[in-house]
C-alpha positions in Angstrom: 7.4 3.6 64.4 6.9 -0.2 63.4 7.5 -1.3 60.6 4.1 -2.3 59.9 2.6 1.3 60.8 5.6 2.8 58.3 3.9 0.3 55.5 0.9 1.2 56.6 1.1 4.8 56.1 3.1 3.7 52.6 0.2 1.9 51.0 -2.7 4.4 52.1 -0.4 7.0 50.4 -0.4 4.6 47.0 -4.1 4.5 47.9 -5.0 8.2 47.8 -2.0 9.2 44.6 -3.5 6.3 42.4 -7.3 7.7 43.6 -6.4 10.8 42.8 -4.9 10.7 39.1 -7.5 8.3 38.0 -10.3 10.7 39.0 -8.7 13.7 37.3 -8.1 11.3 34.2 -11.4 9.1 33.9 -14.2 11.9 35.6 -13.4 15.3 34.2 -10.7 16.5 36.1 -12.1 16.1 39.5 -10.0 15.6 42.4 -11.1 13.1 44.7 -8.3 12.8 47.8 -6.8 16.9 47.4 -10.5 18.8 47.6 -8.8 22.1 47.3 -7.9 21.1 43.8 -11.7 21.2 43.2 -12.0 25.2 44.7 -9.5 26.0 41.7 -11.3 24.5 39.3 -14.3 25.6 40.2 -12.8 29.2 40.5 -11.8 28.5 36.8 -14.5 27.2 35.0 -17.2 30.0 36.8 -14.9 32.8 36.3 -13.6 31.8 33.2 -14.3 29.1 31.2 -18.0 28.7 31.9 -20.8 26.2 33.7 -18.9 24.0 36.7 -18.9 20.6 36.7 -21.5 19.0 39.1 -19.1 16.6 40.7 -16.6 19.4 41.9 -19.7 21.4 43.1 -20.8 18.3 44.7 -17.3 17.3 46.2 -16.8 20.1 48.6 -19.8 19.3 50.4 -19.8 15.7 50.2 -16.2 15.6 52.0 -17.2 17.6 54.5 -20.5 16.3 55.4 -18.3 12.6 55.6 -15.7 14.2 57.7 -18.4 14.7 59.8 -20.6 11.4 59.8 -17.5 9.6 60.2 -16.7 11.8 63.5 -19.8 10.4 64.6 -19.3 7.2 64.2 -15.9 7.0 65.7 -17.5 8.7 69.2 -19.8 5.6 69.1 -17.2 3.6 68.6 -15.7 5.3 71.3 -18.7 4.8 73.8 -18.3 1.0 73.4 -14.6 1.0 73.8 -13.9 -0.2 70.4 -10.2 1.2 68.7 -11.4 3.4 65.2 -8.2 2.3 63.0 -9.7 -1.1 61.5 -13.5 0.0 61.5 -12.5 3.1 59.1 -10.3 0.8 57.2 -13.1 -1.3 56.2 -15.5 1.7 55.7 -12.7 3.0 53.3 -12.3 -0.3 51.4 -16.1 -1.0 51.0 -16.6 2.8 49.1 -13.9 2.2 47.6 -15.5 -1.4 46.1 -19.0 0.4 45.7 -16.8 2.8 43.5 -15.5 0.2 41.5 -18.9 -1.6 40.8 -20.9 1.5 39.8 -18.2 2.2 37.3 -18.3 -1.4 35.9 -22.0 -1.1 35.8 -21.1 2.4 33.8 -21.1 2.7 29.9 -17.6 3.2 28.9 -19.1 6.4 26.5 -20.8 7.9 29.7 -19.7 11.3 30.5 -18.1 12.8 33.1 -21.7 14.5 34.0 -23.5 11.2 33.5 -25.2 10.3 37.2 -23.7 6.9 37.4 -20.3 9.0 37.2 -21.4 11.7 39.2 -22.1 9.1 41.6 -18.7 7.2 41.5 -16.8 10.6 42.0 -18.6 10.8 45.3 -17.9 7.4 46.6 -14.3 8.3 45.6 -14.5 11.3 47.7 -16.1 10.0 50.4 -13.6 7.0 50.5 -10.5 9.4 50.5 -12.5 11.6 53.3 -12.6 8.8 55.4 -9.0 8.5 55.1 -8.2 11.9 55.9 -10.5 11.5 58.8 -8.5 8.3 59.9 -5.4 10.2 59.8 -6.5 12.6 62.4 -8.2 9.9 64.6 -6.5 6.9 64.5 -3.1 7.5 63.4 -2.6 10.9 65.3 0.7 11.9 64.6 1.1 10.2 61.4 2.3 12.3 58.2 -0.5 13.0 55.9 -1.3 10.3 53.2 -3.0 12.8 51.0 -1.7 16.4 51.3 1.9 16.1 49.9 2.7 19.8 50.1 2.9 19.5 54.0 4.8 16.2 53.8 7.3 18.5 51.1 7.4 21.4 52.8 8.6 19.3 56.6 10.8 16.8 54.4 12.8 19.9 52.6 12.7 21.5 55.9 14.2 18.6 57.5 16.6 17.4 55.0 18.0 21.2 55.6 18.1 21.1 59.2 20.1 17.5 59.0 22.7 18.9 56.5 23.4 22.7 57.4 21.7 22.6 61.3 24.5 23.2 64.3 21.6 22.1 67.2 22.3 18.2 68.0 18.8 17.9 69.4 17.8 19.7 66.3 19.2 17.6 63.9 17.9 14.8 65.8 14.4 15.8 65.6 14.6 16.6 61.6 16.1 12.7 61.2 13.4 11.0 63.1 10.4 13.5 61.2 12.5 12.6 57.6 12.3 9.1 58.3 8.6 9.0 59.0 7.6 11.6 56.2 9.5 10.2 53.3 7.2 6.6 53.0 4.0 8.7 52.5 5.8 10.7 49.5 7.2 8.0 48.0 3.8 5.9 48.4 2.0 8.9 47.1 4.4 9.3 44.0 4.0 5.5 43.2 0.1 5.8 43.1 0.1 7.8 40.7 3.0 6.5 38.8 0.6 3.5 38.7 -2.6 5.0 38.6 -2.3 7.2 35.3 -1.2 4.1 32.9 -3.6 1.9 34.2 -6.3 4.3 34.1 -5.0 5.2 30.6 -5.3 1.5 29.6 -8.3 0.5 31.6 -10.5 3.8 32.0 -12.1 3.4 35.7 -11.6 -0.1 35.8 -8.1 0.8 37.1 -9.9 2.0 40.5 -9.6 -2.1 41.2 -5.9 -0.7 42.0 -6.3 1.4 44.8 -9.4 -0.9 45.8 -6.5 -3.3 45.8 -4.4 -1.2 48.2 -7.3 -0.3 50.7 -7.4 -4.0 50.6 -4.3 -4.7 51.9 -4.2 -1.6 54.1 -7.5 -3.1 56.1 -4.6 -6.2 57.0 -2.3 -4.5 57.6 -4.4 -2.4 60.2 -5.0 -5.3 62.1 -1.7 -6.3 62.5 -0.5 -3.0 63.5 -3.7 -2.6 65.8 -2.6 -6.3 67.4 1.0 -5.3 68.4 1.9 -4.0 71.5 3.4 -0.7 71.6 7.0 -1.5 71.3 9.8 0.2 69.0 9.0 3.5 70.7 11.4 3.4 73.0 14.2 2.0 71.2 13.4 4.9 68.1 13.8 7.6 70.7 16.3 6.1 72.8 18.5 6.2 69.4 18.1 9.2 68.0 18.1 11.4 72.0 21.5 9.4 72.4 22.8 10.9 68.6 21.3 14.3 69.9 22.6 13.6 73.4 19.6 14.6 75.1 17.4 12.8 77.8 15.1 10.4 76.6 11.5 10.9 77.9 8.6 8.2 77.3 5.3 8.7 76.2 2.8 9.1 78.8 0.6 5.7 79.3 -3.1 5.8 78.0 -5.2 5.9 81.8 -7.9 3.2 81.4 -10.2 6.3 82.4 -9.3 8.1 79.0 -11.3 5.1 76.8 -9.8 2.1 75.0 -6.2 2.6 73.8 -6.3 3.8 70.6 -3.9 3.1 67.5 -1.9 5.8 68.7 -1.0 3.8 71.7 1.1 1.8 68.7 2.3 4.4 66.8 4.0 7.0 69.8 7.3 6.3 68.2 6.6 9.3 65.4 7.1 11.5 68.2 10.8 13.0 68.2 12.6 12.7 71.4 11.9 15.8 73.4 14.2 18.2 75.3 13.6 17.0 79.4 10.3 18.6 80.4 8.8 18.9 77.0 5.9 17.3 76.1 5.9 14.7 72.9 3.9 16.1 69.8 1.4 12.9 70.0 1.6 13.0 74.1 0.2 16.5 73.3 -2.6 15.8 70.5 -3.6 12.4 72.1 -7.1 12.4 73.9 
């Protein structure tokens, strides 16, 4: 992986924890990058506690039907050969702004069920289901930038497998995985680290933070999106000779298959494979 795909991945983690924290803080506990955190409290508050918030009633659908608008407009960017990565990047950062401005435009004493907030909780989720959705498009292979459990659960996983396993190629595998999982962790951690003061000082002003991020993540897209492929074979040239296996490159993108997309730049987060097996993204790229 380059380094500017590692930072990449970093900051749209910082994006998504500060997101997150500031929408559980400033709109009523509402989740706006994990969406299953909305099922439990809606589970809650109808079971137990009473009437459910509109916005987590409203969140559920509202991800999904994004998910699936921005599916569509990735296969048209598809149809006229154009790479997905920096288009959802900018779709990401403009909600993100409209989020921003509607909460400016917000009285601070507005509640959490005032429409202008109900509003800005689902630009906030739509912004972090674009993200999700670039994850699986764009940056196939990539840890998630949103769902820590997973990145936990492989990271733990890993870190085991590097101290106690007795398989070279094993170990191998569970270092090159550990060194791609741990930036979106840490970014994630430091989002919210730096999302719940600011939101705590600045109410949902402090989305200008991850607005901030998304900002910097859209630059950083085209820089990654402008390099050639390169890295991947040094990566898995490394860690196959510490495993002492063969190293086997990524099969090439046929022109036939549609404009190369960011993938092409990011093959180095597959692990070096035993000879015959296929590469995780070899596998999952279309």
């Amino acid at each position: 992986m380059t380094p500017a795909a590692k930072l990449l991945t970093f900051v749209l983690s910082v994006v998504a924890g500060s997101t997150d924290v500031i929408g559980f803080l400033g709109l009523g506990s509402l989740f706006m990058a994990h969406i299953t955190g909305n099922l439990v409290v809606l589970a809650a508050r109808l079971f137990v506690a009473g009437p459910a918030p509109v916005a987590h009633l409203l969140s559920v659908p509202v991800f999904i039907a994004v998910l699936m608008l921005t599916r569509l407009f990735v296969s048209g960017l598809e149809r006229a050969r154009i790479a997905s990565l920096q288009p959802l990047l900018l779709l990401q950062s403009l909600l993100l702004c409209c989020f921003v401005a509607t909460c400016v435009a917000t009285s601070p004493s507005a509640g959490s069920e005032a429409v202008p907030r109900v509003v800005a909780g689902m630009l906030g989720v739509s912004a972090m289901a674009v993200q999700n959705a670039l994850m699986g498009i764009s940056l196939t292979g990539a840890p998630s930038t949103a769902v820590m459990t997973t990145n936990v659960t492989v990271l733990t996983m890993d870190l085991g497998e590097i101290l106690l396993g007795r398989d070279s190629a094993g170990v191998a595998k569970a270092l090159c995985r550990a060194k791609h999982t741990w930036p979106a962790i840490a970014g994630f951690l430091l989002g919210c680290g730096l999302g719940a003061p600011c939101e705590v000082a600045f109410g949902l002003g402090a989305m200008i933070l991850p607005t901030g991020f998304s900002l910097a993540a859209l630059s950083l897209g085209a820089a990654v999106s402008s390099r050639p492929a390169k890295g991947q074979s040094s990566l898995q040239k490394e860690t196959a000779n510490v495993a002492g296996i063969a190293f086997v490159p990524s099969a090439a993108i046929r022109p036939e298959q549609g404009p190369p997309e960011i993938t092409a730049n990011l093959e180095s987060y597959s692990c070096p494979t035993q000879p015959g097996e296929s590469s995780p993204a070899a596998a999952t790229r279309r």
